[in-house]
N, C-alpha and C positions, 0 to 999 in steps of 0.2 A: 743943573746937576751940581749939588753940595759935595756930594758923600760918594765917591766913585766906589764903586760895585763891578766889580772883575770876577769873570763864570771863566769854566772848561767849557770849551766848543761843546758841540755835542753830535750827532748824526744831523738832527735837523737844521743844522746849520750851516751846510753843505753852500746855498748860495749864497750866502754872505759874505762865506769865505772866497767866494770867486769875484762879489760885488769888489770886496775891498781889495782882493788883488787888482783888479780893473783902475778902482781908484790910485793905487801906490805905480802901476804901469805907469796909467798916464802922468802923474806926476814925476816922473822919471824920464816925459819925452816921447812915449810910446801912443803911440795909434792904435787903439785898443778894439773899435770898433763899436756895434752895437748890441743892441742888449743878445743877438742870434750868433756871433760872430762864432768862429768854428774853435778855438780855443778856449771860450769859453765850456762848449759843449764836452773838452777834453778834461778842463779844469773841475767839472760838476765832479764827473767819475774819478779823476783823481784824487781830489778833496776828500770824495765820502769813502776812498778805500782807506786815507791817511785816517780818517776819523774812526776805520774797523780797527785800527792798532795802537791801541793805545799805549803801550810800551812802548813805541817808535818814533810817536809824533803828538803834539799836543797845540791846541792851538786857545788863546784866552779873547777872552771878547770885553765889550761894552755893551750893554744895551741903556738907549734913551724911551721913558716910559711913553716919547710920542713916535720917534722916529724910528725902533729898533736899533738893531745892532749899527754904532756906529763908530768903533773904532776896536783894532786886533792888533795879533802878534801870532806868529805859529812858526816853529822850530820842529826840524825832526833829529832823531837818533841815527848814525851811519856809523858801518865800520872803517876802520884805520888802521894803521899800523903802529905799532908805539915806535918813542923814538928816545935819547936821554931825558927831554925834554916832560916828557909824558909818557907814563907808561901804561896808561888805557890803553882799551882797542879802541872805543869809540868816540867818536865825536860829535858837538852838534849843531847844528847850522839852523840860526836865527836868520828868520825872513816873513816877507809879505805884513811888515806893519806898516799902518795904514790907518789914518780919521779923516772920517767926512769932513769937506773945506769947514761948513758951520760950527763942529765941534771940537777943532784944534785952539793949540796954545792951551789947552784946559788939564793938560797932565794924564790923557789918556790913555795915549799910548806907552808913556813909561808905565804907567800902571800896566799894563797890557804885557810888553815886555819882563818888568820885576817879575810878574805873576809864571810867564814860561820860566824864566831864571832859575825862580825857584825849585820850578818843576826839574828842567836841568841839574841842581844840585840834590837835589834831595830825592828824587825818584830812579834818576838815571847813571848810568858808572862815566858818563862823557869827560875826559878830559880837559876837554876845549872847547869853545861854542866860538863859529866862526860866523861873521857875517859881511854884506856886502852896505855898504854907508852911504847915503845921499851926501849932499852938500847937504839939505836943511835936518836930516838927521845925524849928523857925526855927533855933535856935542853932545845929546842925548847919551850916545854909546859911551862917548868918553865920561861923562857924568857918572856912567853905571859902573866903569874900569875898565872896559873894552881897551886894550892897544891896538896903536898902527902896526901890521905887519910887518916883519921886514923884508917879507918877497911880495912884491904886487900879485894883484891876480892880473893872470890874463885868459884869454878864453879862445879855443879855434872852433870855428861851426865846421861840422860835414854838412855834405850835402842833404842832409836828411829835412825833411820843415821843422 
């Protein structure tokens, strides 16, 4: 791959997007499971409703002309509340990037990401695009201008799965 070629997801692209979520899980530590696992079965349908709204969610790919799609980005549209800070209502949250072990280091994914970016400024009223940073991807973000927050995130689970 010379000449990186970055698409909009599309309907049919539903597992791929669950493949490379799988991929970014586990690299993140997580126990993903196999290819029947029952989040994936969740992820299928979530993915292809994200992919009916296009105004809300957008997701960009890679495709390799032997291997298929092998590296992504997808970000959706949510509401917020403004603040002085920003006086959108929405905002938008970067996630699920991800390349195959064999096709990283190769500028992929930034590509992948630039491509939502753009989408972000120029399609949608988001004020802010927020995301969550690996260790092996922070410089990435930081590269693109991403800052550190200044409230950590933190998370409470209910009981719910």
């Amino acid at each position: 791959m010379t000449d990186i070629q970055v698409r909009r997801a599309g309907a049919d692209d539903t597992e791929s997007l669950v493949h490379l979520r799988g991929l970014m899980l586990a690299a993140m530590g997580n126990d993903v499971g196999g290819p029947d696992a029952q989040w994936r079965v969740i992820a299928r349908e979530w993915f292809a409703g994200q992919l009916a709204s296009p105004d809300t969610f957008a997701a960009y790919l890679v495709d390799d002309p032997v291997a298929g799609v092998v590296a992504g980005a997808a970000g959706n549209v949510y509401v917020h509340p403004p603040g002085p800070r920003d006086l959108s209502t929405v905002r938008g949250h970067l996630y699920n990037v991800s390349t195959e072990p064999d096709f990283r280091r190769r500028g992929l994914a930034k590509a992948c990401v630039v491509a939502l970016m753009d989408w972000f400024c120029d399609e949608t009223a988001v004020g802010q695009v927020e995301l969550h940073a690996t260790d092996d991807g922070v410089d990435l973000y930081r590269d693109l201008g991403f800052i550190q927050s200044r409230y950590p995130s933190l998370r409470f689970r209910t009981t719910k799965a």
